[in-house]
C-alpha positions as CSV (number, residue, x, y, z in Angstrom):
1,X,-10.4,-125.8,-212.0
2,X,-8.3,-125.6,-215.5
3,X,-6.5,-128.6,-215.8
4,X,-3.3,-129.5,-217.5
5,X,-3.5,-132.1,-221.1
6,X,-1.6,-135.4,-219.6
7,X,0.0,-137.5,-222.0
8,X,1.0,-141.4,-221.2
9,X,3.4,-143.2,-223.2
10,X,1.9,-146.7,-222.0
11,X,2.3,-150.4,-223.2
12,X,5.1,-151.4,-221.0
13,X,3.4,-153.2,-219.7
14,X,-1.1,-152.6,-221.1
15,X,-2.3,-153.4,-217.4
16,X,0.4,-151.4,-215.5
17,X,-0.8,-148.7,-217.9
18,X,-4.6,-149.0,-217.3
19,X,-4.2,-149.1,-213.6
20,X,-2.3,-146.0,-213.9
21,X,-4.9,-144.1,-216.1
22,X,-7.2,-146.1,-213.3
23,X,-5.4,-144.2,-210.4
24,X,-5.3,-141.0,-211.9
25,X,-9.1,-141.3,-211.9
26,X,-9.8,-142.6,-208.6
27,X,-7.1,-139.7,-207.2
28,X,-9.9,-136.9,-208.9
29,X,-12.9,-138.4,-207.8
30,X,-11.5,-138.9,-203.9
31,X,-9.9,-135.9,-203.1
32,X,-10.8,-133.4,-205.6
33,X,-14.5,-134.6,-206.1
34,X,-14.8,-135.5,-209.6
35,X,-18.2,-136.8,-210.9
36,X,-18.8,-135.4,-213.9
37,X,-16.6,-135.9,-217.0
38,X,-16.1,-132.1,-217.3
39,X,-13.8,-133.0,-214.0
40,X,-11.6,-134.5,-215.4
41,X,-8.3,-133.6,-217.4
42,X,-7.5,-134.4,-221.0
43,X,-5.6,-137.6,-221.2
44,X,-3.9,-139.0,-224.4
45,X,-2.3,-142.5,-224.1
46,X,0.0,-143.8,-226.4
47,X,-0.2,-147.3,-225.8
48,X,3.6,-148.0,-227.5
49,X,4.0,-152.1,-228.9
50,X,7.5,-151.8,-227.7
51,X,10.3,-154.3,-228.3
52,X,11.0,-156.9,-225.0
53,X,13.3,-154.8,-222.6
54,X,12.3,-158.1,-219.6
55,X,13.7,-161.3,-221.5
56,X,15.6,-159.6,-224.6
57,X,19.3,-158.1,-224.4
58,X,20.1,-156.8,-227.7
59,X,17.2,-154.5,-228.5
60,X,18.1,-151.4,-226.4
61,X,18.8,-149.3,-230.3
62,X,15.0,-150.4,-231.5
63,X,13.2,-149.4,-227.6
64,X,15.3,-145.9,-228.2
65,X,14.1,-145.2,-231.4
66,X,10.3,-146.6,-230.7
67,X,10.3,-144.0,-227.8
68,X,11.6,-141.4,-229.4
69,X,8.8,-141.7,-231.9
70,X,6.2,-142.3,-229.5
71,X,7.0,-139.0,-227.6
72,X,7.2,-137.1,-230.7
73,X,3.3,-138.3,-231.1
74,X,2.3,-137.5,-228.3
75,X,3.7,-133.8,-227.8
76,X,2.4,-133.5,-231.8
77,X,-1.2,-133.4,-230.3
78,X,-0.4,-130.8,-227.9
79,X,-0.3,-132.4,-224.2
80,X,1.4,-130.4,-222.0
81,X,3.7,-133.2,-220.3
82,X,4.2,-137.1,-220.4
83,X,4.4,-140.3,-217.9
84,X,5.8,-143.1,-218.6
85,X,4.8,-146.2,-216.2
86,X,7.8,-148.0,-217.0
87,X,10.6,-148.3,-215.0
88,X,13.2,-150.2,-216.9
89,X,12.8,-147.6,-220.1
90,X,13.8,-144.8,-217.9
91,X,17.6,-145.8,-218.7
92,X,16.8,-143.4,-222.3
93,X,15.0,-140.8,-220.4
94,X,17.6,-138.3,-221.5
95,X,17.5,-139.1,-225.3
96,X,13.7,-139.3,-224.8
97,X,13.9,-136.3,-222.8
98,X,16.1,-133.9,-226.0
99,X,13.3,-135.2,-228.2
100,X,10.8,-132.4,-227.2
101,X,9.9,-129.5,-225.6
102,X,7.7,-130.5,-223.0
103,X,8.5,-132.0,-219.7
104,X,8.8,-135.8,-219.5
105,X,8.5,-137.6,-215.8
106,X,10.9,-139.6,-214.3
107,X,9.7,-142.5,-212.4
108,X,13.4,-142.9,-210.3
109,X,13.7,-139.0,-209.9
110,X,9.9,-139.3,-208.6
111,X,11.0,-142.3,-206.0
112,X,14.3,-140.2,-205.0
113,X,11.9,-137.5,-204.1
114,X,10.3,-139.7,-202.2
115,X,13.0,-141.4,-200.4
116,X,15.0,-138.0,-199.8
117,X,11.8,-136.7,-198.0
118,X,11.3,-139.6,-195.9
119,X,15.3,-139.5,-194.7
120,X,15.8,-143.2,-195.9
121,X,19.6,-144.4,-196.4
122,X,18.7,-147.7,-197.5
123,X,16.2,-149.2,-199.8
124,X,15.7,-152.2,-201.2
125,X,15.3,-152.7,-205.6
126,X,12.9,-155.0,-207.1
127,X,12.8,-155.0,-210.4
128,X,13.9,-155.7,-214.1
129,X,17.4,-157.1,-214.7
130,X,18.1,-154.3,-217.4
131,X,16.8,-151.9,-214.7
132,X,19.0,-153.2,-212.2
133,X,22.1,-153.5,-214.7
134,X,22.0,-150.2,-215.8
135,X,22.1,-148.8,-212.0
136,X,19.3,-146.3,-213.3
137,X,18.0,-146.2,-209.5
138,X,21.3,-146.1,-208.1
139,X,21.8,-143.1,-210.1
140,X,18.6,-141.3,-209.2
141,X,18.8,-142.0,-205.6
142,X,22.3,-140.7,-205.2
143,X,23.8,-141.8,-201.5
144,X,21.0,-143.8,-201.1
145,X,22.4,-147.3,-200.6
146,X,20.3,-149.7,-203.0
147,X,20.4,-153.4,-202.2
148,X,19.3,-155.5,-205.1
149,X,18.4,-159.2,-205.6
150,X,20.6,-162.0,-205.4
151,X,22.4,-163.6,-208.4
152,X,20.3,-166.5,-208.2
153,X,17.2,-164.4,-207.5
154,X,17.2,-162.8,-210.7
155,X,16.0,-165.4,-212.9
156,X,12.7,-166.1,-210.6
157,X,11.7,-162.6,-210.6
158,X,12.1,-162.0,-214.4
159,X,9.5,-165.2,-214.9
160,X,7.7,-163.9,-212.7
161,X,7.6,-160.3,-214.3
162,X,6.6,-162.2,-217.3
163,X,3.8,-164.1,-215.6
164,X,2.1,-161.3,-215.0
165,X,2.7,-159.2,-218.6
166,X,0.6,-162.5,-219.3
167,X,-2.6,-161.7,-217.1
168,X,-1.2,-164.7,-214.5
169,X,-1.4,-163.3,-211.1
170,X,-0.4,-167.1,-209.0
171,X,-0.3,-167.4,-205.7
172,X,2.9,-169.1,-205.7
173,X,4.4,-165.9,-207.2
174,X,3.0,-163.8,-204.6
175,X,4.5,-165.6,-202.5
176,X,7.7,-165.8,-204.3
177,X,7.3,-161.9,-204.4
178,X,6.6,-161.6,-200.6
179,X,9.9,-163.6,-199.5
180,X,12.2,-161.2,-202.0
181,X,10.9,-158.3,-200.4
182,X,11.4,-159.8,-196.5
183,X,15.2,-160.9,-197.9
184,X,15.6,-157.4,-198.8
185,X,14.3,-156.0,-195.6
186,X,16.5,-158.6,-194.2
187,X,19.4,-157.0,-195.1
188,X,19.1,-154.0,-194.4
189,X,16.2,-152.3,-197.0
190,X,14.0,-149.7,-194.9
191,X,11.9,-150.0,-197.6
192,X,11.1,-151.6,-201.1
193,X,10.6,-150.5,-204.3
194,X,8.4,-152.2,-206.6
195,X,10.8,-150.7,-209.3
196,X,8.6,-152.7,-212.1
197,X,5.2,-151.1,-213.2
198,X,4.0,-154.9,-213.0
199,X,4.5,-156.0,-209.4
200,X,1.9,-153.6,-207.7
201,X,-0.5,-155.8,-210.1
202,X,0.5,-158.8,-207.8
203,X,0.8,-157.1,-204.5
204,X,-0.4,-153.8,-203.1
205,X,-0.8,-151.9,-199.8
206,X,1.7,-153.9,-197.7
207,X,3.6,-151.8,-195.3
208,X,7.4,-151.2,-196.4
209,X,6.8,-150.5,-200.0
210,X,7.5,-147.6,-202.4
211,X,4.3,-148.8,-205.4
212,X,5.6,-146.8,-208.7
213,X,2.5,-147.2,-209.8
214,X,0.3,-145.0,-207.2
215,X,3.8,-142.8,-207.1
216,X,3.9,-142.3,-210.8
217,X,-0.4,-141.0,-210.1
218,X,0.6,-138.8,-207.4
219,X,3.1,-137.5,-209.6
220,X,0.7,-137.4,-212.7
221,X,-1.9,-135.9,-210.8
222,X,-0.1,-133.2,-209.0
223,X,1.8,-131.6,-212.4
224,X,-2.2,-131.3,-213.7
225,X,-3.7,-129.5,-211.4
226,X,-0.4,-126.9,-210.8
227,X,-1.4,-124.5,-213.2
C-alpha cells in the first residue's frame, strides 16, 4: 500500500503531539496490520517552541509568524500535507493555510465533520480561553449551538491546561475536568469537545466526548492511505 508523506507541526503542547504520532501508529498496526516498519508512512514532525497562546495575550503577531515558518519547513522537505494538534492555533489556519501549496488540516473543520454527520445541534466547548474568544469553533461548526464555560470557570480550566503542559495529571483536576463536562451536558451539550490537544491526556474514553486528539489520527490516517 503506497502511502502518503505526513507532516506534524507539533509542540503545542510535546505530549499532545507524541500521543498523536502514538495514535497514528496504533491506528496502522490495528486495522491495517502494520508490523514491519516498511508499513508504515513517512512522518516528519516539526516539533515548533512556540510562544504561550494558554496564559499570554499579546503574542498572537510572534505564534503567526513562528507558524508560518514552521509550515514553510515542513512542506520544504516534501510531505504531502500537515496536522497540527493544536486547537487554539487554528484561529491562523488561513494565513498558515496561503503559506503553501499543500493541504493543511483543520482540527474544528475535522470536529464539524464530525458533529454534522452525527445530526448534533448542541455541543458543549472545552478548551483554551483564546480558543473560545476567538469563536474559532463557533465558526467551524456553523448552526451548531456551542455552549462554553462559565465566566468564573475559565480561570480553573486554563491552570489546569497548564498542569498538564507540565507532565501533572492530579486527580483533583480530573475531577475538576469531569464536573465542567457534566455542567455542560447540564445545559444542554449532547456532547463535549475536548477542544484542547491536552485534556484527552487527563481523561479518555468516557462516553459524550468528541477527543481531538484520536479525531485529528482518524483524520491523519485517512488522508495517508487515500492515494
Amino acid at each position: 500500500m503506497k502511502l502518503k508523506t505526513i507532516g506534524i507541526l507539533g509542540g503545542m503542547g510535546p505530549e499532545a503531539t507524541a500521543q498523536l504520532y502514538l495514535r497514528i501508529i496504533q491506528i496502522f498496526q490495528q486495522r491495517y496490520g502494520a508490523k514491519y516498519d516498511a508499513d508504515f508512512p513517512k512522518i516528519f514532525i516539526c516539533n515548533l517552541p512556540l510562544p504561550d497562546v494558554v496564559e499570554a495575550a499579546d503574542t498572537k503577531n510572534q505564534v503567526r509568524d513562528c507558524l508560518i515558518q514552521a509550515v514553510g519547513e515542513l512542506a520544504a522537505v516534501s510531505v504531502d500535507f500537515i496536522a497540527i494538534p493544536c486547537n487554539t492555533v487554528s484561529y491562523f489556519i488561513d494565513e498558515v493555510r496561503a503559506a503553501v501549496s499543500i493541504p493543511v488540516l483543520s482540527l474544528p473543520e475535522e470536529v464539524a465533520k464530525v458533529v454534522w454527520q452525527r445530526g448534533l445541534q448542541t455541543v458543549g466547548l472545552l478548551a483554551t480561553e483564546m480558543t473560545v474568544r476567538t469563536g474559532i469553533y463557533s465558526t467551524a461548526l456553523g448552526k451548531v449551538n456551542v455552549i462554553v464555560p462559565l465566566e468564573n470557570e475559565v480561570a480553573a480550566l486554563t491552570r489546569l491546561i497548564m498542569n498538564i503542559l507540565s507532565g501533572k495529571k492530579l486527580a483533583a483536576d480530573c475531577a475538576l475536568l469531569r464536573g465542567m463536562i457534566e455542567k455542560l451536558k447540564s445545559r444542554g451539550a449532547q456532547v463535549v469537545i475536548l477542544g484542547c490537544t491536552e485534556l484527552p491526556l487527563l481523561i479518555r474514553e468516557e462516553v459524550g466526548l468528541i477527543d481531538t486528539i484520536e479525531l485529528l489520527a482518524e483524520a491523519v490516517v485517512k488522508r495517508t492511505i487515500d492515494i
